[in-house]
PDB file of N, CA, C and O in Angstrom:
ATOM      1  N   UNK A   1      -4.257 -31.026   3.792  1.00  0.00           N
ATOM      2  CA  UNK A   1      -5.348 -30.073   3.862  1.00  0.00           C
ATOM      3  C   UNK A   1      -6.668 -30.785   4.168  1.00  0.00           C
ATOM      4  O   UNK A   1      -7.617 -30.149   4.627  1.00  0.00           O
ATOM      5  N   UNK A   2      -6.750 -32.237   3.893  1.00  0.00           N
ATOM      6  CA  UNK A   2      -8.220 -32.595   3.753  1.00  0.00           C
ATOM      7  C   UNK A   2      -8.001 -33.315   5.234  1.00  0.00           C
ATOM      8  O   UNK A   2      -9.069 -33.819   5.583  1.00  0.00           O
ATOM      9  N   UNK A   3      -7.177 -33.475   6.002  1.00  0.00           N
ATOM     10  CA  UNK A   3      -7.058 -33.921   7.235  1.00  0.00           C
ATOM     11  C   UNK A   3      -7.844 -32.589   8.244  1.00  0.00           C
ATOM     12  O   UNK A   3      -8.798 -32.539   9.020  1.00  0.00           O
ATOM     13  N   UNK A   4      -6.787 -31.578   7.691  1.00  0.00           N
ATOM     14  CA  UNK A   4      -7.777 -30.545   8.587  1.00  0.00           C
ATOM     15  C   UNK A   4      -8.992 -30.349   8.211  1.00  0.00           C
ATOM     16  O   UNK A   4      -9.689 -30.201   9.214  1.00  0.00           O
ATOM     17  N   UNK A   5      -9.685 -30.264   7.114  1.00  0.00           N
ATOM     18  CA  UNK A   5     -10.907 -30.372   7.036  1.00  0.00           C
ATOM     19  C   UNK A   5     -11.866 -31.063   7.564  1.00  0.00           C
ATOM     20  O   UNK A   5     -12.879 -30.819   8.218  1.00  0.00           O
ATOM     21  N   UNK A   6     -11.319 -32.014   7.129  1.00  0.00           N
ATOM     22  CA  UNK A   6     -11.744 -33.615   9.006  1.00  0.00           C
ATOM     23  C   UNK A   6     -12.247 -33.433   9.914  1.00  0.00           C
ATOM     24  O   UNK A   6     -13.438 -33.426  10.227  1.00  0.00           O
ATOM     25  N   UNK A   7     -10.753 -33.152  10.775  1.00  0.00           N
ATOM     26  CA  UNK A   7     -10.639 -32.159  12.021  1.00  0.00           C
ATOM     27  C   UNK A   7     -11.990 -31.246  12.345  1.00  0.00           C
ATOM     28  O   UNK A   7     -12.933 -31.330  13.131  1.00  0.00           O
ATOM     29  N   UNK A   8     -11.652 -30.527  11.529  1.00  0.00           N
ATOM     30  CA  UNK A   8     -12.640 -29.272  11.958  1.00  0.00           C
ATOM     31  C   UNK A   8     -13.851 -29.391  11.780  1.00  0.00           C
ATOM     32  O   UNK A   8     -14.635 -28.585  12.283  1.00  0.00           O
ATOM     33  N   UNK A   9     -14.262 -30.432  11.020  1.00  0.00           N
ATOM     34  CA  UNK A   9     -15.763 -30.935  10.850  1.00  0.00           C
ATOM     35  C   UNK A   9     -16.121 -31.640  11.799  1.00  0.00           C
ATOM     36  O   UNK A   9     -17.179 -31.215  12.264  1.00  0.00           O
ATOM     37  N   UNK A  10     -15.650 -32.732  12.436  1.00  0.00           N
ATOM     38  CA  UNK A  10     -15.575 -33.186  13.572  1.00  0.00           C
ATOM     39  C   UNK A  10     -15.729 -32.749  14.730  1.00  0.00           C
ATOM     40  O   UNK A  10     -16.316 -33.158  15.732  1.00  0.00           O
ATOM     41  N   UNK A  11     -14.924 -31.560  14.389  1.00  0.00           N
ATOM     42  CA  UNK A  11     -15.539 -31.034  16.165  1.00  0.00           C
ATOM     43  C   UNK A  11     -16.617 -29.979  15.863  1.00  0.00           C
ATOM     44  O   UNK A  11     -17.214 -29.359  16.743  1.00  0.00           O
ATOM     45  N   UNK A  12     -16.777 -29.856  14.787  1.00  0.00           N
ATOM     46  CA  UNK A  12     -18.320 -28.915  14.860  1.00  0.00           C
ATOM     47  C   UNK A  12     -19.355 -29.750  15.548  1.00  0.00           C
ATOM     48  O   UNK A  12     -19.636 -30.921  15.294  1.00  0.00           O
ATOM     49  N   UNK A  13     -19.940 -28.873  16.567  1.00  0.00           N
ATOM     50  CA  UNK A  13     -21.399 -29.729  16.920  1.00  0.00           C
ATOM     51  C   UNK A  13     -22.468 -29.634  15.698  1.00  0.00           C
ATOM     52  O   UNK A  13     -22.375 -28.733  14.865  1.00  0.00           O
ATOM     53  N   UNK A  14     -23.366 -30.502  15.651  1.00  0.00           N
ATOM     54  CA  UNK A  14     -24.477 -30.415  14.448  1.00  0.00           C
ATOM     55  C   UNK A  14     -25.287 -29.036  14.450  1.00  0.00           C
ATOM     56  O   UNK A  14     -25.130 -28.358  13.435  1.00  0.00           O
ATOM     57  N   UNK A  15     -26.346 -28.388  15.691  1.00  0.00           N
ATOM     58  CA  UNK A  15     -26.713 -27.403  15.603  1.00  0.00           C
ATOM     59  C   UNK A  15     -26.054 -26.505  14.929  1.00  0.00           C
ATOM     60  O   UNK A  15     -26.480 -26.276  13.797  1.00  0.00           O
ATOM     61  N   UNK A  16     -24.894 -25.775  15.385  1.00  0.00           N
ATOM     62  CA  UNK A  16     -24.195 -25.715  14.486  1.00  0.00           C
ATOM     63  C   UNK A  16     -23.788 -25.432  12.953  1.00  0.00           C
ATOM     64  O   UNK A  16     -23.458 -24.360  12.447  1.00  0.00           O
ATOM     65  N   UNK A  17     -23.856 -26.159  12.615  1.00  0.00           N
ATOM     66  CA  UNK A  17     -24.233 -26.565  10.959  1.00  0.00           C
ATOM     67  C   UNK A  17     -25.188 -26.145  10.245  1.00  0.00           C
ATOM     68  O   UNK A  17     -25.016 -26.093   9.027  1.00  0.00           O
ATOM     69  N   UNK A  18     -26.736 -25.643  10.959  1.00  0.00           N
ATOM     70  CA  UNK A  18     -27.268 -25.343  10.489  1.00  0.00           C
ATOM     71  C   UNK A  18     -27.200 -23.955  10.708  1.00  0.00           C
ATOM     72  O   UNK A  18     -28.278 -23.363  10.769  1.00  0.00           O
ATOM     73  N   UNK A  19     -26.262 -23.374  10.826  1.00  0.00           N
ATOM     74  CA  UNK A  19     -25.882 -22.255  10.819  1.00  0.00           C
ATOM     75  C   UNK A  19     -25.488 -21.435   9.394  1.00  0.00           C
ATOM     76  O   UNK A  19     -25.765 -20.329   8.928  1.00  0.00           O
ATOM     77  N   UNK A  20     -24.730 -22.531   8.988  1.00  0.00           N
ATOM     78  CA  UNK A  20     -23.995 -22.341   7.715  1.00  0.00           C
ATOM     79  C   UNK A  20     -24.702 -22.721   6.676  1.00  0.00           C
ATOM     80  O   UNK A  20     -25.176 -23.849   6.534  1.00  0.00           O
ATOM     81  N   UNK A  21     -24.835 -21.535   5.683  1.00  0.00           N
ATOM     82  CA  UNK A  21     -25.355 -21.654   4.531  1.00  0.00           C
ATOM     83  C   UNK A  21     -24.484 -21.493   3.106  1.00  0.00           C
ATOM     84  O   UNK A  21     -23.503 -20.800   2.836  1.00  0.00           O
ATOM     85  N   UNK A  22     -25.275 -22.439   2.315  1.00  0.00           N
ATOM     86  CA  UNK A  22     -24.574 -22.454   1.130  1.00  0.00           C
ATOM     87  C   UNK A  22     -24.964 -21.281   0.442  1.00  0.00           C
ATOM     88  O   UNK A  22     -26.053 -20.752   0.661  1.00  0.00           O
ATOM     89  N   UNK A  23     -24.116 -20.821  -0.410  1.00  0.00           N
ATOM     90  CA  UNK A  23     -24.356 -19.456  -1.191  1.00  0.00           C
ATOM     91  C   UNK A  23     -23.707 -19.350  -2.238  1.00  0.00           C
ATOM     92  O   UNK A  23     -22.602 -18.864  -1.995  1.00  0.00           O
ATOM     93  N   UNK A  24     -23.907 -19.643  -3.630  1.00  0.00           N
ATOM     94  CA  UNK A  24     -23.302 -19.665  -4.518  1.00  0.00           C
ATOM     95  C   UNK A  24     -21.713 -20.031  -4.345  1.00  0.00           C
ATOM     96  O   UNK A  24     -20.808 -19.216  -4.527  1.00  0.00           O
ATOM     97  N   UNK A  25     -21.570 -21.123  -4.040  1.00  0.00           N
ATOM     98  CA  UNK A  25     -20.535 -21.828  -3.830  1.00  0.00           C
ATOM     99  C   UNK A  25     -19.791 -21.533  -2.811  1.00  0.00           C
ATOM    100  O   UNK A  25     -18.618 -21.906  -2.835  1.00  0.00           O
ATOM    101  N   UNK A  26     -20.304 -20.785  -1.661  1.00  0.00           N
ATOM    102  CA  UNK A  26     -19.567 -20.273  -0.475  1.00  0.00           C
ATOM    103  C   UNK A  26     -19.932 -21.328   0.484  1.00  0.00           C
ATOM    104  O   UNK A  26     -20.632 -22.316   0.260  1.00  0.00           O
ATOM    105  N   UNK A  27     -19.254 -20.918   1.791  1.00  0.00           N
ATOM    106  CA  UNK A  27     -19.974 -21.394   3.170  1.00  0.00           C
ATOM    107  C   UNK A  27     -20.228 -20.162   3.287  1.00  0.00           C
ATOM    108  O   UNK A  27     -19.482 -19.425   2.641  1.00  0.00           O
ATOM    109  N   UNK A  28     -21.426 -19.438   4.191  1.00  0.00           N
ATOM    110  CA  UNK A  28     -21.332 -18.347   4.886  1.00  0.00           C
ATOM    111  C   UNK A  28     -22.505 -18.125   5.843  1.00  0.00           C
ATOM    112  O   UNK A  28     -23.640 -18.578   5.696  1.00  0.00           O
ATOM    113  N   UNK A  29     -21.987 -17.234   7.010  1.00  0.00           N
ATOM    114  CA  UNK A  29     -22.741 -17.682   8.407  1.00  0.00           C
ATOM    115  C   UNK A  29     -23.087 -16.067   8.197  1.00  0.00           C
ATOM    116  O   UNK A  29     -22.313 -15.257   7.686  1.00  0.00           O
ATOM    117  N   UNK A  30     -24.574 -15.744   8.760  1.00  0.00           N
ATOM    118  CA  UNK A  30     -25.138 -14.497   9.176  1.00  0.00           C
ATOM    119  C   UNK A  30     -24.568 -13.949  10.436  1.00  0.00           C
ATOM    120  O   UNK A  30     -24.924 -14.322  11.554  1.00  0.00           O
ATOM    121  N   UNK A  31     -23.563 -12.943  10.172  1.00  0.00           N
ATOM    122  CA  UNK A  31     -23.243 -12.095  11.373  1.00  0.00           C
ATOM    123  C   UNK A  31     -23.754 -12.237  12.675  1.00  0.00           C
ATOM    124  O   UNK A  31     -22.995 -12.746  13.499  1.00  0.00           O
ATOM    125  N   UNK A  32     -24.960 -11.874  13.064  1.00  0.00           N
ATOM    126  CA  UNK A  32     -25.556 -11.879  13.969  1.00  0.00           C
ATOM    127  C   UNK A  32     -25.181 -13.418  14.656  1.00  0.00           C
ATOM    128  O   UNK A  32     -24.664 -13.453  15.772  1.00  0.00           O
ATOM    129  N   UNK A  33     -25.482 -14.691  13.895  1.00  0.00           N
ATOM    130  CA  UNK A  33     -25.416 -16.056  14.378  1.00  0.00           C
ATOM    131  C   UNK A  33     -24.139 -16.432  14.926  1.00  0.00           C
ATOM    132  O   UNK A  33     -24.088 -17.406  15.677  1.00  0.00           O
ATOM    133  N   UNK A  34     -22.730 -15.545  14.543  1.00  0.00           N
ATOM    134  CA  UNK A  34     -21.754 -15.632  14.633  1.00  0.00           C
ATOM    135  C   UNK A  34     -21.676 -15.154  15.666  1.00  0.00           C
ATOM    136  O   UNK A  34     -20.946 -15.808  16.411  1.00  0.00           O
ATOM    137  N   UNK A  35     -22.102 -14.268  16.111  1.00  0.00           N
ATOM    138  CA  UNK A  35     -22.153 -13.145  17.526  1.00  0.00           C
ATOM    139  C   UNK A  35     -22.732 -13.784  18.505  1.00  0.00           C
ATOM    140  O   UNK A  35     -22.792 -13.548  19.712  1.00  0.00           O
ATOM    141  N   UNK A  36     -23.106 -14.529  17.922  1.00  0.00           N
ATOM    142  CA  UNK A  36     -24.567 -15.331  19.230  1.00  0.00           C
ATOM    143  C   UNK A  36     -23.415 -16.537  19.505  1.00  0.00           C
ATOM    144  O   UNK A  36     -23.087 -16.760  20.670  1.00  0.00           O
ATOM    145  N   UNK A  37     -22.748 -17.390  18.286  1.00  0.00           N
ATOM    146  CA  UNK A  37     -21.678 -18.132  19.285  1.00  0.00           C
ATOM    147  C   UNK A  37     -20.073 -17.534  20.014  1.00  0.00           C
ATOM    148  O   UNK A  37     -19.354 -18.147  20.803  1.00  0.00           O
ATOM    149  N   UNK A  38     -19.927 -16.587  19.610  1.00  0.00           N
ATOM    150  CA  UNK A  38     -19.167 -15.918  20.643  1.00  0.00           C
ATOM    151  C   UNK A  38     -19.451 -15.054  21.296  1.00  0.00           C
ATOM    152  O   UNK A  38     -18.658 -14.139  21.513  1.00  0.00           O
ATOM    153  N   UNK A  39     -21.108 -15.105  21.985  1.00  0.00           N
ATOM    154  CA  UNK A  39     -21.517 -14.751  22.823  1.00  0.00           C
ATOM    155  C   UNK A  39     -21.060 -13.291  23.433  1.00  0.00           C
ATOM    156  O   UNK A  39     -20.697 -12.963  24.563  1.00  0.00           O
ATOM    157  N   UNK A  40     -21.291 -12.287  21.773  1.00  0.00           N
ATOM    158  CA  UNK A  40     -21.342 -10.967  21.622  1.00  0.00           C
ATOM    159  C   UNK A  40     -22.215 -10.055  21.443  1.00  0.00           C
ATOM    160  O   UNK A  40     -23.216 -10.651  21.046  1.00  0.00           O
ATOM    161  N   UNK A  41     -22.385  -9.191  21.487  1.00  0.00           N
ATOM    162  CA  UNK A  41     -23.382  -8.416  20.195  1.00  0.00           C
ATOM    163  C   UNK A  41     -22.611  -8.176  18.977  1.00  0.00           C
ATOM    164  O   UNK A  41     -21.409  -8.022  18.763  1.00  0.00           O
ATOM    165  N   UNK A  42     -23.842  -8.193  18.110  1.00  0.00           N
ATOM    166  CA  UNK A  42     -23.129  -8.154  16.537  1.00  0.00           C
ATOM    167  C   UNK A  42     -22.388  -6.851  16.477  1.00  0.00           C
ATOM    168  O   UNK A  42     -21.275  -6.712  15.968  1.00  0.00           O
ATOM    169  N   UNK A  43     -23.119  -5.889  17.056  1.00  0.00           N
ATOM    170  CA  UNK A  43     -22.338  -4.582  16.306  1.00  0.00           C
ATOM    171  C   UNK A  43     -20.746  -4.160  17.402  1.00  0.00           C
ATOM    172  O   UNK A  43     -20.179  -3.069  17.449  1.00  0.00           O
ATOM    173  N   UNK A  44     -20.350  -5.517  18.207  1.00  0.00           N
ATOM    174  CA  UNK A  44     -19.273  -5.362  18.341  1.00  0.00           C
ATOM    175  C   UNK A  44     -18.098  -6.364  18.113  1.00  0.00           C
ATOM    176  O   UNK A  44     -16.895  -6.385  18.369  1.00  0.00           O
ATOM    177  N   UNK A  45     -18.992  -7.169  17.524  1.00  0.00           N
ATOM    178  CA  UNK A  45     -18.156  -8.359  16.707  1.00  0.00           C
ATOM    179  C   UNK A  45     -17.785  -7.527  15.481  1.00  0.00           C
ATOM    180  O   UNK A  45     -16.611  -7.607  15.120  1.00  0.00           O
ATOM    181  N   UNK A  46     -18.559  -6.790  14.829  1.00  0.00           N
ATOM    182  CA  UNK A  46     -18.466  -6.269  13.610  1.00  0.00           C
ATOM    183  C   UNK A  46     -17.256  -4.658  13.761  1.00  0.00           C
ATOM    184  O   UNK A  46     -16.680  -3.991  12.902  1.00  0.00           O
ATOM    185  N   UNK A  47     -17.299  -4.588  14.941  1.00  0.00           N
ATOM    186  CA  UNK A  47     -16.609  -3.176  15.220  1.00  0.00           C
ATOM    187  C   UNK A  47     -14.949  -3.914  15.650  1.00  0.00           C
ATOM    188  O   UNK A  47     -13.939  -3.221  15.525  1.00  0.00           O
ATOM    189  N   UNK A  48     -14.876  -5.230  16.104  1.00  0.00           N
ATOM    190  CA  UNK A  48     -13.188  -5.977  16.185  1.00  0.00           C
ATOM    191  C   UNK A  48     -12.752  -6.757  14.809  1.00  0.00           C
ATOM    192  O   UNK A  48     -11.632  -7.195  14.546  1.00  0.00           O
ATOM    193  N   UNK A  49     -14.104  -6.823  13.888  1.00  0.00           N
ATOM    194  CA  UNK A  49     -13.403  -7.337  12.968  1.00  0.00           C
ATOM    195  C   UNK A  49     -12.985  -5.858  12.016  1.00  0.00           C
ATOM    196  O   UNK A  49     -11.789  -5.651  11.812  1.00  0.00           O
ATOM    197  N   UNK A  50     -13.635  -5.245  11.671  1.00  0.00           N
ATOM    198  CA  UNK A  50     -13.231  -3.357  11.593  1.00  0.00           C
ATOM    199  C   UNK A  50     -11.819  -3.411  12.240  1.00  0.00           C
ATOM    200  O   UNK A  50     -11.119  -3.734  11.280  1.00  0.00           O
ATOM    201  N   UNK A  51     -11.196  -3.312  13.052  1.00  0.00           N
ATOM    202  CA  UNK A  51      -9.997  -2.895  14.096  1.00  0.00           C
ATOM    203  C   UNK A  51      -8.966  -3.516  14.139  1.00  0.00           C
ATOM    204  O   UNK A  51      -7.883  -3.127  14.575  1.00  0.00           O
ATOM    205  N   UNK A  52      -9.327  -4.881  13.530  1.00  0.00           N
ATOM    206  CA  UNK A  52      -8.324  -6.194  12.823  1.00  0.00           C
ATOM    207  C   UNK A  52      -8.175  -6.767  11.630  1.00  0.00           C
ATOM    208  O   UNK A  52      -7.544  -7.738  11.213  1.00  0.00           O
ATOM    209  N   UNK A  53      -9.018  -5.820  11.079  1.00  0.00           N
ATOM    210  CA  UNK A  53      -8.938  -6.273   9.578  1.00  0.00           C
ATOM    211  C   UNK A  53      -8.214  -7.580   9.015  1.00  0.00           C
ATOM    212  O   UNK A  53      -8.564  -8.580   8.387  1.00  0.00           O
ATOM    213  N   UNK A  54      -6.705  -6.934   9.703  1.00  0.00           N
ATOM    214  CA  UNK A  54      -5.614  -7.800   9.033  1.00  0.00           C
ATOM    215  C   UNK A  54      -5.196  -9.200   9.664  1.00  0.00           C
ATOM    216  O   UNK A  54      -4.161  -9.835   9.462  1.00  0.00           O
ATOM    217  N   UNK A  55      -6.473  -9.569  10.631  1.00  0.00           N
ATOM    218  CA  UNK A  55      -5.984 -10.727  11.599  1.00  0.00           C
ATOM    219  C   UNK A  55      -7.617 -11.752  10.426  1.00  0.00           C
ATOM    220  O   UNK A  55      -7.888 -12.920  10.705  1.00  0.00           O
ATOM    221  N   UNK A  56      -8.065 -11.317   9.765  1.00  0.00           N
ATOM    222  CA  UNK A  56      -9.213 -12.364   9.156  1.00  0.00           C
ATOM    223  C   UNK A  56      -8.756 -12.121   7.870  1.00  0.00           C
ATOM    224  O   UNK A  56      -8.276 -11.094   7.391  1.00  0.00           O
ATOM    225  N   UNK A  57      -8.984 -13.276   7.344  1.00  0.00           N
ATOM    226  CA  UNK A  57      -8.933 -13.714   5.507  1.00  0.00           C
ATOM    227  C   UNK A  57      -9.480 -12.462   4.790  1.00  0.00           C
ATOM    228  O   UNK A  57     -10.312 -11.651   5.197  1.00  0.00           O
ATOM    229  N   UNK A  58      -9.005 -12.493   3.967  1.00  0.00           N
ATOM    230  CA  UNK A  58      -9.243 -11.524   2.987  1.00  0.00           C
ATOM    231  C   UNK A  58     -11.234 -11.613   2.354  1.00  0.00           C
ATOM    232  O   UNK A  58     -12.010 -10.868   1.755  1.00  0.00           O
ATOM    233  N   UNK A  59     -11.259 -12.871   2.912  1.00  0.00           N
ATOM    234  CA  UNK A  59     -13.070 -13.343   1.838  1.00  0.00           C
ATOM    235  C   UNK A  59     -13.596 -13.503   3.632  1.00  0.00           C
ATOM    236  O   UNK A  59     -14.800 -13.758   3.638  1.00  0.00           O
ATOM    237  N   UNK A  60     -13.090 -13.430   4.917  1.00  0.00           N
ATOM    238  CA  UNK A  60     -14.311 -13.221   5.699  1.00  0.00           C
ATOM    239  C   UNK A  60     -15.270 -12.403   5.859  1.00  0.00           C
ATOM    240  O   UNK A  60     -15.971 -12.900   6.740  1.00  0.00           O
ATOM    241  N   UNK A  61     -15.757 -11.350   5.495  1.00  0.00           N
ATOM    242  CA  UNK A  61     -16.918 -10.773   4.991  1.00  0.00           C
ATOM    243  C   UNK A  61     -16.766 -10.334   3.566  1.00  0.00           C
ATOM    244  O   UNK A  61     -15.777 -10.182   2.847  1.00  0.00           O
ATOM    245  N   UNK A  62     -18.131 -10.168   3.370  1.00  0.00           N
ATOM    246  CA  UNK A  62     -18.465  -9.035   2.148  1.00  0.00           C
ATOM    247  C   UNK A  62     -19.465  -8.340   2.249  1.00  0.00           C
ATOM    248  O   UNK A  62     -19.731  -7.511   1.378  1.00  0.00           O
TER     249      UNK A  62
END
């Protein structure tokens, strides 16, 4: 597990990073910022995660 953690830190670019905020012991990224790297609008990032519920973790939003 801590290999992939590695991994995936690694290929984060730094900008990036400052994306992610700590939050009472979370990671968690503002919608909108998320939309901006998959180069969406939010309210239709927010309308496929709605439609897939069951394809994201149970704790990707709240």
């Amino acid at each position: 597990m801590e290999e992939r953690n590695q991994k995936s830190q690694s290929l984060m670019k730094p900008e990036y990073e400052t994306l992610i905020f700590h939050f009472r012991g979370f990671k968690v990224m503002i919608d909108s910022d998320l939309a901006m790297l998959y180069n969406v609008p939010t309210k239709r990032l927010k309308e496929q995660v709605k439609r897939n519920i069951s394809s994201f973790p149970e704790d990707f939003m709240f």
